[in-house]
N, C-alpha and C positions, 0 to 999 in steps of 0.2 A: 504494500500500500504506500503511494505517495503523499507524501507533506501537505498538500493540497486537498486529497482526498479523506488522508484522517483530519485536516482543521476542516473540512467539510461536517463531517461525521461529526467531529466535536459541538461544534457549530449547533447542528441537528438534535443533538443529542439533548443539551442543554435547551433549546428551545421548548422539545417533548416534556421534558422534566419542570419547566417553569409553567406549561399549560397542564400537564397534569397536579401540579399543586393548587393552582391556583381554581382548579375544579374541587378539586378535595377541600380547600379551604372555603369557599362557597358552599359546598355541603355540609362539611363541619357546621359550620355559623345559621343553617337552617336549623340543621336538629338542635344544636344547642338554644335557639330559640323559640323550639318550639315545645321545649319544658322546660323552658323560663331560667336559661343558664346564660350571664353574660358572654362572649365571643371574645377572643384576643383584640378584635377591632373596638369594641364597646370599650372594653377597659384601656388600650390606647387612648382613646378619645375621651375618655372619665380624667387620668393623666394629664393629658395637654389642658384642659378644663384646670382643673387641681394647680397646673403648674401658672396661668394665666390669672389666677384666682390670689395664686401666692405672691404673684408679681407687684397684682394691686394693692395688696396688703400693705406688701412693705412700702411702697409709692405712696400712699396714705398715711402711714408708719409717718416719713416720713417729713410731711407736710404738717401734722400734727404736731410733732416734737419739732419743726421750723419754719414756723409760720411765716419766714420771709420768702420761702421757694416757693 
């Protein structure tokens, strides 16, 4: 096999494997929500929230204890 034809193959190969995860991962996150179990994506997103949340805290923290900012 040529250089060409395994980065071919490689190529292919990792394409297959990123479309069958990403099925699998769709699937997952139905059944998971359909007896009422959060998803890797929910509790990402719960996270970013949380961390956005923390932000404003301290930015108010902030303005509070220096009422000239």
């Amino acid at each position: 096999m040529n250089t060409t034809a395994f980065a071919d193959a490689v190529v292919a190969s990792v394409k297959v494997q990123g479309a069958l995860w990403h099925v699998l991962e769709r699937n997952s996150r139905m059944v998971l929500h359909l007896v009422n179990v959060p998803a890797r994506t929910d509790v990402e997103r719960l996270n970013r929230q949380v961390a956005a949340l923390r932000n404003e805290i301290r930015e108010l923290t902030v303005r509070v204890d220096d009422p000239r900012r």
